[in-house]
C-alpha positions, 0 to 999 in steps of 0.5 A: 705060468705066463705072465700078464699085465694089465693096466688100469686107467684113472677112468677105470677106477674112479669109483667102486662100482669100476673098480669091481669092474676092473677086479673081475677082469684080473680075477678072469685073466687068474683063473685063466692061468696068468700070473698077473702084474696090474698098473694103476694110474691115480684115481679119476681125474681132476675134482676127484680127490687123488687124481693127479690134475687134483693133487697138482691143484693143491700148489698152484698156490706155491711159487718156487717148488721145486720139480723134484718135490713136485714129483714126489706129490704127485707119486701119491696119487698112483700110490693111493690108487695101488693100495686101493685096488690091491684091497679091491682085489682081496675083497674078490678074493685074490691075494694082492699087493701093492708096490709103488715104483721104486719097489717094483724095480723101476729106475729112471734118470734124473729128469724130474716130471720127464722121467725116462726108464733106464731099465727094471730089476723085477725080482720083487714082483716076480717072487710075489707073482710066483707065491700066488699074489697079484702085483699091483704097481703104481704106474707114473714113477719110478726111484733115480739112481739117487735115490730120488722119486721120479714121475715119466710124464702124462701117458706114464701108466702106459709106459710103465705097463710096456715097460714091466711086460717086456721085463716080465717077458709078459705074453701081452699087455692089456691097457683097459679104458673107457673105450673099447679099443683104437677108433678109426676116428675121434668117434666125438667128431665122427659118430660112425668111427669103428673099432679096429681089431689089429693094428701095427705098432708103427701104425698106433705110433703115428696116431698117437703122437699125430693127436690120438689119445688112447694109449702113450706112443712111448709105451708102444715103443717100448712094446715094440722093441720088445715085442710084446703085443699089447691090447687096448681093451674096455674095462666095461664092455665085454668087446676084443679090443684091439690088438697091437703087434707086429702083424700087418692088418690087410692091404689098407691104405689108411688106417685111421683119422688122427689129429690135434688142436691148439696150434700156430704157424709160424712162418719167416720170409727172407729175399736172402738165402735163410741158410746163408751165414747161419740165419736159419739155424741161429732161428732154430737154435733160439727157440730150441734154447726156450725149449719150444718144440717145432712141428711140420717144418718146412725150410728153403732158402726164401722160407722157414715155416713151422707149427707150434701149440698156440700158448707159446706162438708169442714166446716163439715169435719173440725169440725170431724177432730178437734175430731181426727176422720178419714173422707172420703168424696164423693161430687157432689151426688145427692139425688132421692126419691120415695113418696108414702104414700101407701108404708106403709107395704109393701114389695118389694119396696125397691128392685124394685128401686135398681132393676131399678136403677141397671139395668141403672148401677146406683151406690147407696151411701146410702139410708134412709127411712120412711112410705112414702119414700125411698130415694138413694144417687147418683152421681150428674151426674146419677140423670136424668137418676135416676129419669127417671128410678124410674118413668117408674118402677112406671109406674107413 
């Protein structure tokens, strides 16, 4: 019998109302043929009682706590979840299990609040899913060679669904959400944003990590290198969805308008050559030491100049500073991209969204760009407006 996972976000099983919601669609996928592994994220989200912003909460109080004891708290809100919609499932009428992390196979190295998947022994679901049951794993954790609880980070439910579709050999992946798929656009800033049916992995990639928060860039990844297709569906709403593959959707030159908020630039001007006797590079390294992350990097011999989330433009200033270089900042930017994969090669793309954006009076700080995007630096306060006029000149 093939194989199917499903996963169900924190959203999705916030109450028992959507939780019966999200049972029908296992129930469905069973008596299609599928043997079904489901992922669970915590319950809700912050204010209710086992979502993980909540259990966080819980020792903000505490100073010193370590990460790992931190890691084995917040693994309580995926294990409440499991249990809760194993016991929703058996109410339907399915057989079902709950498993956390560490009992469904998942290994992870040590990196406590980061966790990476080192690889999954899956034979436990595979016998549960073989005797008729519904595996329902915890999402979020997984065990370090060790022997230490782990969580992979924010997104984590999605990485471990990937990650068991491609260990399961799944035919797909399904991640259910309060959304009926991957938009053209923020459909709060753009309320005529449409659903897209197909998409590539390459192209979810960009919009994910360019800002859209549908689905975790990392579980597209994994899917990717195991060429599982994965689909983003509502769990309330009887829509498609859209479907993520290796497929190439059309000749569009822009697939969607992606973005973020929160930003800074950061920008270091020197009459003498930056990357003479390693200026430019003790820069980098500085900030590399406080674990600051750098975003649109542009270096030249008179200029270094980058984007970084606002809440660390002091930290990041001060670490120039201390190499006696000169720094301007810019705060409350913004960044708006447009993602395409059929961009690739082609001319004129870049001068039509300058174009469109010029033509709202828009200011660009900076741009950066790759195959499949380009993406403009600018004031926070411009980025609806911003994204609405990149959506019309696409005519997406």
């Amino acid at each position: 019998m093939p194989v199917l996972v499903q996963k169900f976000g924190g959203s999705s099983l916030a109450t028992e109302e959507r939780r019966r919601l999200a049972a029908r669609r296992v129930v469905k996928a069973v008596e299609q043929g599928y043997q079904v592994a489901v992922v669970v994220s915590a319950l809700g989200r912050r204010g209710d009682p086992y979502a993980t912003d909540t259990l966080l909460d819980l020792i903000k109080p505490v100073n010193g706590l370590s990460a790992r004891d931190v890691d084995l708290l917040l693994s309580c809100g995926e294990v409440i979840a499991a249990v809760v919609v194993a016991a929703t499932l058996q109410r339907a009428g399915l057989p079902a299990v709950p498993l956390t992390g560490w009992q469904a196979g998942i290994i992870t190295d040590q990196e406590h609040g980061e966790a990476r998947i080192l690889e999954i022994r899956p034979r436990r679901i595979l016998e549960h899913l073989r005797a008729g049951r519904v595996a329902v794993v915890a999402g979020f954790q997984g065990i370090s060679p060790a022997g230490e609880i782990t969580t992979l980070g924010r997104g984590g439910s999605d990485t471990t669904a990937a990650a068991l579709g491609v260990a399961l050999q799944a035919e797909a992946v399904e991640i259910y959400t309060d959304v009926n798929g991957i938009k053209t656009a923020d459909p709060s800033l753009v309320p005529s944003a449409k659903t897209l049916k197909r998409l590539t992995y390459r192209e979810v990639c960009e919009m994910a990590h360019l800002g859209a928060k549908v689905i975790h860039p990392r579980a597209v990844e994994i899917a990717m290198a195991g060429s599982v297709p994965l689909w983003v569906r509502s769990t309330f709403e009887e829509e498609e969805g859209t479907e993520i593959s290796v497929q190439v959707a059309g000749d569009r030159l822009v697939t969607g308008i992606a973005h973020s908020k929160g930003l800074a630039q950061v920008k270091v001007r020197s009459e003498e050559d930056l990357n003479e006797e390693g200026r430019a590079l003790q820069a980098l390294e500085a900030l590399a030491q406080r674990g600051i992350s750098l975003d649109m990097i542009h270096l030249s011999p008179e200029v270094l100049c980058f984007v970084v989330p606002e809440e660390r433009l002091d930290e990041a200033a001060a670490a120039l500073e201390e190499q006696g270089l000169a720094v301007e900042t810019r705060r409350s930017l913004a960044k708006v991209s447009a993602v395409g994969a059929g961009m690739r090669g082609i001319p004129g793309v870049m001068a039509r969204v300058v174009r469109a954006l010029s033509a709202e009076g828009i200011p660009i700080f900076q741009t950066s760009d790759s195959h499949a995007n380009i993406s403009c630096l600018v004031w926070e306060r411009d980025l609806a407006r911003a994204v609405q006029a990149l959506h019309t000149a696409f005519a997406l």
